[in-house]
N, C-alpha and C positions, 0 to 999 in steps of 0.2 A: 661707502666712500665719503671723506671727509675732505672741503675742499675750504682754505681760509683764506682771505680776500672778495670781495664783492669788484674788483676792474675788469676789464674786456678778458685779459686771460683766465683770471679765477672761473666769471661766469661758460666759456667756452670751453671750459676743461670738465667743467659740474655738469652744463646742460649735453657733451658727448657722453661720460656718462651713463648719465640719466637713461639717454635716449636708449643706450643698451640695455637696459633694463637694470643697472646697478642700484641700489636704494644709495640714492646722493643728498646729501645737504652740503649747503653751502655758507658759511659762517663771515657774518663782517660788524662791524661796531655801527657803522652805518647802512642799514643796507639799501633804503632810498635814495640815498643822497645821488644826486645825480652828477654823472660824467662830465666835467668841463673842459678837457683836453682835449687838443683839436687832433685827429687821429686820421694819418695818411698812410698811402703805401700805394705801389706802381700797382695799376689796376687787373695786370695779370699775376700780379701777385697773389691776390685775393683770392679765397675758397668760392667756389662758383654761387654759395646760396651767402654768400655773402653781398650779390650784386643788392639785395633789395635794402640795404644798407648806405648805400651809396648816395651821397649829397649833393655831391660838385665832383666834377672832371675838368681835367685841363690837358692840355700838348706839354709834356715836359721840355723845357729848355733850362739852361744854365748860363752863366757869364762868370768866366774865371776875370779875361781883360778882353775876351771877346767872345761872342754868343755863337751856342751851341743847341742844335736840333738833340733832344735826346733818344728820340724815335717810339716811346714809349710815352701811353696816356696816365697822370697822374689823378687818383683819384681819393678825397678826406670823403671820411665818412659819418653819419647823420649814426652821431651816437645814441637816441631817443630811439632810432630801429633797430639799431643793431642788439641794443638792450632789450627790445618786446622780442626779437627773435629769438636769442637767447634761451631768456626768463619763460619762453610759452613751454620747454622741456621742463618736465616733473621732478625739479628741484627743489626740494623744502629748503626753505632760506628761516636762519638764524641770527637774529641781532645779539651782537654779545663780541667778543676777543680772545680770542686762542689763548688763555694764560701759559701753557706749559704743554707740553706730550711726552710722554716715556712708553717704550716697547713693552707689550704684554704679547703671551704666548699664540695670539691668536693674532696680530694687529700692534695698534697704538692704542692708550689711553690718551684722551684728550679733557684737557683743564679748562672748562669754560667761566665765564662768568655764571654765577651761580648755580653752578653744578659741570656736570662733565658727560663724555661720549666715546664711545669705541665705534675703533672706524677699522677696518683690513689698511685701506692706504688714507695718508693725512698729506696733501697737496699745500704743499706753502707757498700760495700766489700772494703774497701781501706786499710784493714790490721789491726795487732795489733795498728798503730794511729787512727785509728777512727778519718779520718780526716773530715767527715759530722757531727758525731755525735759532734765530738769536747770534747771528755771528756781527761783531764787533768790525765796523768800518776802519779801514786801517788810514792812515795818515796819508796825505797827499793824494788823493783822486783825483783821475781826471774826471770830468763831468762839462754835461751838455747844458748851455744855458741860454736863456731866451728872454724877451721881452716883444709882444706883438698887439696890433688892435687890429678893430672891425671898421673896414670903411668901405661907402660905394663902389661899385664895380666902376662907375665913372670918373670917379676923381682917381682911381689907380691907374686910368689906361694906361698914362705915361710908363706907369713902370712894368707894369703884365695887362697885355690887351686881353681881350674878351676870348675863351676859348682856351687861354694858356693857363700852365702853371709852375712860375719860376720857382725850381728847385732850389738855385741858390745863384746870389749875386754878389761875388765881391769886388764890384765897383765902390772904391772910397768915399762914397757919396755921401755920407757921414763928416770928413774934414778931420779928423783924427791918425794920427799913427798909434804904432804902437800893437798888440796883437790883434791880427784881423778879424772880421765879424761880417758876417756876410746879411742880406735878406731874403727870406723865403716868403714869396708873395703866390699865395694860393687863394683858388673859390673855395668859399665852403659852404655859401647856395647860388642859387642864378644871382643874383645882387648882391654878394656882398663877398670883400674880399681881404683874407687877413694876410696884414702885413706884421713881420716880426723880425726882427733885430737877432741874430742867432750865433752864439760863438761855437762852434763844431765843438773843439776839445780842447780843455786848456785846463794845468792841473796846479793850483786848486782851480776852479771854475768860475771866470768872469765875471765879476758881479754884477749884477742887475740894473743898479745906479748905471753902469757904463753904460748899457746896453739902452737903458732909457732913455739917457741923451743922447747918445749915436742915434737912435731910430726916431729920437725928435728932431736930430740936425737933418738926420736923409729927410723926413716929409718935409721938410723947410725948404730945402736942395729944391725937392718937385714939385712943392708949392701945393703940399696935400697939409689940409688942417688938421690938428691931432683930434679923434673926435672924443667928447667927453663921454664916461661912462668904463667900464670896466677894464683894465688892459689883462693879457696872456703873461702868466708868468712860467718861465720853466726851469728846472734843475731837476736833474739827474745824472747818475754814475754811467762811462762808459767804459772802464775795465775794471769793472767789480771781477773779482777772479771765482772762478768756479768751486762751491761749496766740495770741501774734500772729504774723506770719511769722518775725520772729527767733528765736521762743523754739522752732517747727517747722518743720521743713524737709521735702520730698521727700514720702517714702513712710514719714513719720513720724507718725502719727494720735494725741490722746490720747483717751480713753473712759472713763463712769465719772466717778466725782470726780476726776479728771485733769481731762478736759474745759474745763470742771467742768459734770456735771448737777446738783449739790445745787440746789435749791432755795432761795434765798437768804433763804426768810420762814418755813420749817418744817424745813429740814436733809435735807430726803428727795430722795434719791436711786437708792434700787436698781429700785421699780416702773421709774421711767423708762428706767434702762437694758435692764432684763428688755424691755420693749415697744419699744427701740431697737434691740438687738440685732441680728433679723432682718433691720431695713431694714439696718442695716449692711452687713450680710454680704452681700444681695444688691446692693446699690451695687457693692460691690466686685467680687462676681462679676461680674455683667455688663461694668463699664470692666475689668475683667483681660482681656475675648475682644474687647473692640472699641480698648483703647488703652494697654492694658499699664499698668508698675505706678503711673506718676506719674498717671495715668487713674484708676486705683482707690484711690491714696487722698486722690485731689481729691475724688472720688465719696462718701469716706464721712466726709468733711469737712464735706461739704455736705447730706450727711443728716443727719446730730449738728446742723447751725447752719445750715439753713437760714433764708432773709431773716426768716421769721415766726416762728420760733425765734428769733431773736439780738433781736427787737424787744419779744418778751415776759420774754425775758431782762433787757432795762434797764427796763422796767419796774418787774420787779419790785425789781433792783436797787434802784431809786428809791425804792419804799414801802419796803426795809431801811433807806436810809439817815434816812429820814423819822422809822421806830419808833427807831431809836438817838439822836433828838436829843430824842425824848419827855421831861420829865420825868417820873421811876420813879414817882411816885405817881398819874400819869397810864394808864400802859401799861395797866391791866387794861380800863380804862373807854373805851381806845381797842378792846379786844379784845370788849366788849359790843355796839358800834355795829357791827363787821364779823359778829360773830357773829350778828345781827339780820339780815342780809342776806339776801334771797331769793335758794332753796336754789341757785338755776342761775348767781348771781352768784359764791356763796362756790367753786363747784363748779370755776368756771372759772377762778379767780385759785388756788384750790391744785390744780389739775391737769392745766388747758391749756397745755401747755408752748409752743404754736404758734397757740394760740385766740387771734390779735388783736384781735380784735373783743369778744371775751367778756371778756379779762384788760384793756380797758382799759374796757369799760360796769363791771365788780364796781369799781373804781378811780373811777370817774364817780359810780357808784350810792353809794360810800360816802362821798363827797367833798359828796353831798347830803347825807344824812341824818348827817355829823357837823356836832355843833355847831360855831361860832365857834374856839374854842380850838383845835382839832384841826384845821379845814380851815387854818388857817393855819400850823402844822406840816407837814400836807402837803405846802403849796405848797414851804417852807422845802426842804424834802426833795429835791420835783422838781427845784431848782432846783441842788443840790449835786453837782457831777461827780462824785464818788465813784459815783455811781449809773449812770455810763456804763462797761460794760467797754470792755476793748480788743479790735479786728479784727482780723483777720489782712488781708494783702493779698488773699483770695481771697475773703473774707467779703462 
């Protein structure tokens, strides 16, 4: 097994793997370099040995125009462990860059930096670039963008007290119109807590500048000082479309934001991979001993997207492209009616990545209880292709 990418899903995909006894390497230009992304997910989200990972918890709440219990505890996690836990599976790691892969009879040949590998499967975890697969960003994305800092647990109370962690606030506290941006104020240890500036989806993608001053005018609002030293910056794609047969071939799998697992209504990503990982790996293992390699990564092809996967996938698609046709002055008051949802609806549109049944009742359930103005944005939504990704011929 060939896995390219050194982030949270590359390594969680190598070290399952591994652990089955597969001979894994796992390839990245840097492979040191350390994780600076702050990385959440609802804490039952999480793989169970994932707990020792765990940094900061909080009480999930929300404020679309008025605050919401979410019933579920929010938990960012302590990338430094999550990485030794990882890394301690017998993974040989390669520093170097996937130049190229082409199918041979047994596997893939793999192009490295000075010199090359045969693998049965080649895992392209290198991100929303898909830089194995090599498929070309098409114009007009939407993408998730962020601007966030580190400050006392005490100079935040005003905005998330001690114990919580606000998913998202789009109280105007900024002074701006124009398309909404909410903030996501989380622990990420017992003292310290990041606040970040976050524009959900907007396509192309909010620029950074905006976002910098909005999230300097809100601490100004709460009379929180900007403190000096490093700020969060973020950009990434949320409807990258699903790599099709052209864009993969053979024993060429992508995983991870490659995939893409993001989430196209919240940006999240890595829970999912972490609780993918496994099946991955054993897909794989078992079509390697009954059908060799083009077997194994049909196999983990089809665990990443299988039929009830790839239908909750356009789904959700659909509600992104729904919220991006909102009028901005609209967006929070659409975020009160879904945040009103009983808990096993809201539960199941952000976390059932294969709950068809559940991601299209929370879809149903909200399609009642919005008014007039909103169920007809909806519709508008459902009805827009953008919201269908692309198949593969195996899909």
């Amino acid at each position: 097994m060939l896995v390219a990418g050194g982030g949270p899903a590359g390594w969680a995909v190598a070290a399952a793997c591994a652990r089955l006894g597969l001979d894994t390497e796992l390839v990245d230009p840097a492979p040191d370099r350390p994780w600076r992304a702050t990385y959440g997910a609802w804490r039952e989200e999480l793989p169970a040995d994932a707990d020792a990972a765990v940094a900061a918890t909080g009480r999930g709440e929300a404020i679309g125009t008025t605050r919401h219990l979410l019933g579920w505890e929010y938990a960012v996690l302590d990338n430094a462990a999550l990485r030794a836990g990882l890394a301690a599976a017998p993974v040989r790691v390669v520093k170097g860059r996937v130049r190229g892969a082409r199918p041979s009879s047994d596997g893939v040949v793999v192009d490295l930096d000075g010199g090359g590998r045969r693998a049965a499967v080649l895992l392209d975890a290198t991100g929303a670039a898909r830089s194995v697969l090599g498929v070309t960003a098409r114009r007009g994305v939407a993408e998730q963008t962020a601007v966030g800092v580190l400050v006392d647990t005490d100079a935040a109370r005003d905005l998330v007290a001690p114990g919580s962690a606000l998913f998202m606030d789009w109280r105007p506290h900024h002074g701006e119109t124009g398309w909404p941006t909410f903030l996501y104020a989380v622990p990420v240890t017992s003292d310290r807590v990041l606040l970040e500036e976050t524009s959900l989806a907007h396509r192309p993608g909010l620029g950074l500048s905006v976002l910098r001053r909005r999230l300097h005018a809100r601490l100004a609002y709460h009379r929180i000082a900007v403190p000096p030293g490093e700020e969060e910056r973020v950009r990434f794609p949320v409807d990258r479309p699903l790599p099709t047969r052209r864009d993969w071939y053979g024993p060429v799998v992508p995983f991870g934001a490659a995939s893409p697992l993001v989430h196209p209504a919240t940006g999240y990503s890595v829970a999912t991979a972490l609780r993918l990982a496994p099946r991955v790996a054993t897909a794989v293992h078992d079509a390697l001993s009954r059908g060799g390699a083009a077997a194994a990564a049909t196999a983990a092809w089809r665990t990443v997207w299988s039929p009830a996967a790839l239908a909750v996938h356009t789904l959700r698609r659909r509600s992104l492209e729904s919220l991006l046709r909102f009028p901005p002055e609209l967006v929070p008051a659409f975020f009160d009616v879904f945040l009103a949802l009983p808990q096993r609806h809201r539960w199941a549109y952000l976390t059932g990545r294969e709950d068809v049944q559940g991601s299209a009742a929370a879809m149903g359930a909200l399609f009642t209880a919005a008014p007039w103005w909103l169920r007809g944005r909806l519709v508008l939504g459902a009805l827009d292709p953008r919201g269908s990704p692309a198949l593969g011929d195996d899909s």
